[in-house]
Structure formats: structure tokens, C-alpha cells
Short mmCIF file of the C-alpha atoms (twelve columns), coordinates in Angstrom:
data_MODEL
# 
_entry.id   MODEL 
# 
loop_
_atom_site.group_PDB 
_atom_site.id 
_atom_site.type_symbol 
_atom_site.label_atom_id 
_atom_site.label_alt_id 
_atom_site.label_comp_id 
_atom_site.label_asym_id 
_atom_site.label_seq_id 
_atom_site.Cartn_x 
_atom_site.Cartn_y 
_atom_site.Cartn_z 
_atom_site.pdbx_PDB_model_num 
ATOM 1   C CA . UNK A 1   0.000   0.000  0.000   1 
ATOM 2   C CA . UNK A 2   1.103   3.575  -1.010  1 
ATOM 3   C CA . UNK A 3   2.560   5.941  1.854   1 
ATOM 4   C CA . UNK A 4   2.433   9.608  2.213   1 
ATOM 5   C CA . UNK A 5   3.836   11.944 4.679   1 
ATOM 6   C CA . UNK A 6   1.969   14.808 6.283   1 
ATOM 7   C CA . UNK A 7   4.414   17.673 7.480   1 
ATOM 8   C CA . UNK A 8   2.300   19.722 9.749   1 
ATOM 9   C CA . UNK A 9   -0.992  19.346 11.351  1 
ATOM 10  C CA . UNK A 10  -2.520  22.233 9.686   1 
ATOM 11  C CA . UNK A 11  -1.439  20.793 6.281   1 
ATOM 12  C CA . UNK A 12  -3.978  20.385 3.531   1 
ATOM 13  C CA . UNK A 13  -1.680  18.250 1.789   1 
ATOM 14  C CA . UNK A 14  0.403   15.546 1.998   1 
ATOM 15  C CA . UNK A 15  3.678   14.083 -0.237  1 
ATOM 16  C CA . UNK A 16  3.544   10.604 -1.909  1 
ATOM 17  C CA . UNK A 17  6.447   8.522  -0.335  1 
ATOM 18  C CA . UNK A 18  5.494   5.777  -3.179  1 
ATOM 19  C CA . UNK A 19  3.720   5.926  -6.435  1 
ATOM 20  C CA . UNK A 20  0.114   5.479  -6.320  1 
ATOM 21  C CA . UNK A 21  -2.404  4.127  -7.952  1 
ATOM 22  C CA . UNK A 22  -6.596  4.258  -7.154  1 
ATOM 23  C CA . UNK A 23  -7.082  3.366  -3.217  1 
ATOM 24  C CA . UNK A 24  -6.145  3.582  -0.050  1 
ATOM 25  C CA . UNK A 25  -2.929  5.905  1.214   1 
ATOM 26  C CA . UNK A 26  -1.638  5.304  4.605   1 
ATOM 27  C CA . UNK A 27  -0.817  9.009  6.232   1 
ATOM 28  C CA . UNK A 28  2.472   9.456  8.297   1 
ATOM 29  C CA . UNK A 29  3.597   12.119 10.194  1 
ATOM 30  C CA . UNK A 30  1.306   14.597 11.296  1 
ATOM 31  C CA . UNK A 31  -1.812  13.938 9.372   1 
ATOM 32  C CA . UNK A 32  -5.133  13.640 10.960  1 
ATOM 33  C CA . UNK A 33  -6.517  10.795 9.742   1 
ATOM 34  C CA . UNK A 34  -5.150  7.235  9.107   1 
ATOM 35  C CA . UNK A 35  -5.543  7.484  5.404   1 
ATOM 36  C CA . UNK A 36  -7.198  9.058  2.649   1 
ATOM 37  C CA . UNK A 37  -8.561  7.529  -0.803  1 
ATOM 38  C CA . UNK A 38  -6.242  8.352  -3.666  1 
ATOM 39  C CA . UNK A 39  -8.687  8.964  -6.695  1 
ATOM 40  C CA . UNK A 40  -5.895  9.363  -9.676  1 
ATOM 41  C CA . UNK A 41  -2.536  7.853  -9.594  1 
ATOM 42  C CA . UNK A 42  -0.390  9.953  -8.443  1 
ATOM 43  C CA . UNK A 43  3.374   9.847  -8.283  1 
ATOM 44  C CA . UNK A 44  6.081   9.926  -5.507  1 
ATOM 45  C CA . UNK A 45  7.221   13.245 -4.384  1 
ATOM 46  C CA . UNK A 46  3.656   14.560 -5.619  1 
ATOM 47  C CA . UNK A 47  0.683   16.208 -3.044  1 
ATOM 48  C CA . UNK A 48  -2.367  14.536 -2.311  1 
ATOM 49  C CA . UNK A 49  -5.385  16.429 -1.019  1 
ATOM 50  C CA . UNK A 50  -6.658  16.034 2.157   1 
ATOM 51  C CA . UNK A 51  -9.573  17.846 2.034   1 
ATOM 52  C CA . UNK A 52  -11.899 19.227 -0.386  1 
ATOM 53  C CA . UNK A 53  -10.810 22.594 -1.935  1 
ATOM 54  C CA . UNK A 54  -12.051 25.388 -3.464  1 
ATOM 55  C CA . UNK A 55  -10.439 27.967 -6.064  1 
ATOM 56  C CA . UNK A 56  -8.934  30.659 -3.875  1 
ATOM 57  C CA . UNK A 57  -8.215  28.431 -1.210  1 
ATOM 58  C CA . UNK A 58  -4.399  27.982 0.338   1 
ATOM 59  C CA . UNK A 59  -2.362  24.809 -0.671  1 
ATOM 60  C CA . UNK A 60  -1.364  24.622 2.653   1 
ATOM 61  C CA . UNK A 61  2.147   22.374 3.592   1 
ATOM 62  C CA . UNK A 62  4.983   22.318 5.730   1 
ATOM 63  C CA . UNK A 63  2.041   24.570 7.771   1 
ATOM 64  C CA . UNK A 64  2.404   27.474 6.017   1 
ATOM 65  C CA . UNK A 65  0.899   28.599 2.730   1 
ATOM 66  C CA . UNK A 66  2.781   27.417 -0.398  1 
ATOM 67  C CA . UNK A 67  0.218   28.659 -3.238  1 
ATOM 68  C CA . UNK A 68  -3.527  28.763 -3.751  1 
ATOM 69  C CA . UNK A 69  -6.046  26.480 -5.447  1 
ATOM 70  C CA . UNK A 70  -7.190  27.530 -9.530  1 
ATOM 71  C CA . UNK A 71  -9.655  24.504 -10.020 1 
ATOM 72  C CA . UNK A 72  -11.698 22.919 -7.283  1 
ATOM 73  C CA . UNK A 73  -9.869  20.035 -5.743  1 
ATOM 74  C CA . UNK A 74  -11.656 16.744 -4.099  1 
ATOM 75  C CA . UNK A 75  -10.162 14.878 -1.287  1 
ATOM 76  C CA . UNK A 76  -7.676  12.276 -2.848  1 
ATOM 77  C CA . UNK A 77  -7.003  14.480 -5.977  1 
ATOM 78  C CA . UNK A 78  -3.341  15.224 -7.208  1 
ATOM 79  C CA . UNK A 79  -2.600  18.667 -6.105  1 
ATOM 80  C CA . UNK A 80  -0.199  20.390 -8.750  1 
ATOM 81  C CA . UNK A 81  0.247   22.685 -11.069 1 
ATOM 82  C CA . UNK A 82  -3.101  21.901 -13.363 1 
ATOM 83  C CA . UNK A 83  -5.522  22.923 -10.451 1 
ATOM 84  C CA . UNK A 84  -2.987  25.373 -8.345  1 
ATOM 85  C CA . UNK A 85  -0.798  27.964 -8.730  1 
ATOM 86  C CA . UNK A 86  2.920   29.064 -6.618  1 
ATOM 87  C CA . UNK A 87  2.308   31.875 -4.327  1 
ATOM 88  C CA . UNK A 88  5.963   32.073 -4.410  1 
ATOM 89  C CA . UNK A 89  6.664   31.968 -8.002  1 
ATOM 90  C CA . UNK A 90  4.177   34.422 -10.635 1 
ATOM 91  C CA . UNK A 91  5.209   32.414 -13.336 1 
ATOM 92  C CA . UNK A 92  4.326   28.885 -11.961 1 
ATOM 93  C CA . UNK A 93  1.194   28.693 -14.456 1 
ATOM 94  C CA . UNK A 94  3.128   28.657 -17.164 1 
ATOM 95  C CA . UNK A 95  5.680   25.867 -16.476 1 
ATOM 96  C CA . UNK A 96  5.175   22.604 -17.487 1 
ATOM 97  C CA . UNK A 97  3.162   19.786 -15.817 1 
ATOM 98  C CA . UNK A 98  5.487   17.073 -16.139 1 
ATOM 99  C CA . UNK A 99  9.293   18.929 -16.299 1 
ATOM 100 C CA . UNK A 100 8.432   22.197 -14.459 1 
ATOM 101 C CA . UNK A 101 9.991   24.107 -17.274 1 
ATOM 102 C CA . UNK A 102 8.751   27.144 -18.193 1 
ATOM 103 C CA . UNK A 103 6.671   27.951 -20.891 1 
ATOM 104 C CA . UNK A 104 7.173   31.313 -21.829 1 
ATOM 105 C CA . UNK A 105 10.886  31.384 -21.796 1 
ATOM 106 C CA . UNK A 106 12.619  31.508 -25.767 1 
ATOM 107 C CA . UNK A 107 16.076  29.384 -25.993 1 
ATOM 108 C CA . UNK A 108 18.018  29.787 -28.853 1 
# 
């Protein structure tokens, strides 16, 4: 069974120790349930959501806010950068979803 790690209690979030497929997630660290219900794969070193959220809403990990929410999220969704942006980086909607390269950079 797939693990994933919850930093702080007040985390929304928590990071895929293994890749995942459909099912059940056991939670470590500071999570406040047992488990939660992966409904996508999702891959190791990616965020799973905890709880339902809505656009406007903080991604919230290591207990502080790391970005907000674009798309409405369900519990067990992968959180990334298709349904959230970086509140740290104004650019993160244009990088890429699978190589985090950004888009709207020209290399000759």
C-alpha cells in the first residue's frame, strides 16, 4: 500500500512517499486521519489532497501557505500545477506539468 507523509498538522496536503495508484494511502507524520482515498494515480514526491478545496483556497504544507487552489480540488485528488498555482513563483502557471519548465521562456 502507497505511503504519504503529512508535514504539519494544519497541512492540507500531503507528499507521496510511493507511487500510487486508485485506493487507499496510509498518512504518516502529522496527518489527521489514518488514510485518505487516492482517486488518480499519483506519483512519488507529488501532493495529495486532504480535504476538499475550493479555487482561492491555500495549498497549505509544511504549515504554512505554499500557493492557492485555480480549479476545485476533491479529497484524494493530485494537487499540482493543473488545479494550483505558486504563491511564491508568478510564473508557476506557465511551467510545465510534467518537467516544471517554463513555458514562456525563448532558448536559442
Amino acid at each position: 500500500m502507497a505511503k504519504a507523509f503529512c508535514i504539519h498538522q494544519l497541512d492540507n496536503v500531503a507528499v507521496l512517499l510511493d507511487d500510487a495508484q486508485v485506493g487507499t494511502i496510509t498518512l504518516l507524520g502529522a496527518a489527521r486521519e489514518a488514510c485518505v482515498e487516492a482517486l488518480e494515480p499519483i506519483k512519488m514526491g507529488h501532493k495529495i489532497a486532504l480535504r476538499d478545496l475550493a479555487p482561492g483556497d491555500g495549498v497549505i504544507k509544511y504549515g504554512i501557505r505554499i500557493g492557492h487552489v485555480t480549479l476545485p480540488i476533491r479529497t484524494g485528488e493530485w494537487v499540482h500545477l493543473h488545479n494550483m498555482a505558486s504563491d511564491y513563483d508568478e510564473r508557476s502557471a506557465s511551467l510545465d506539468l510534467e518537467t516544471g519548465e517554463p513555458g514562456d521562456v525563448i532558448y536559442e
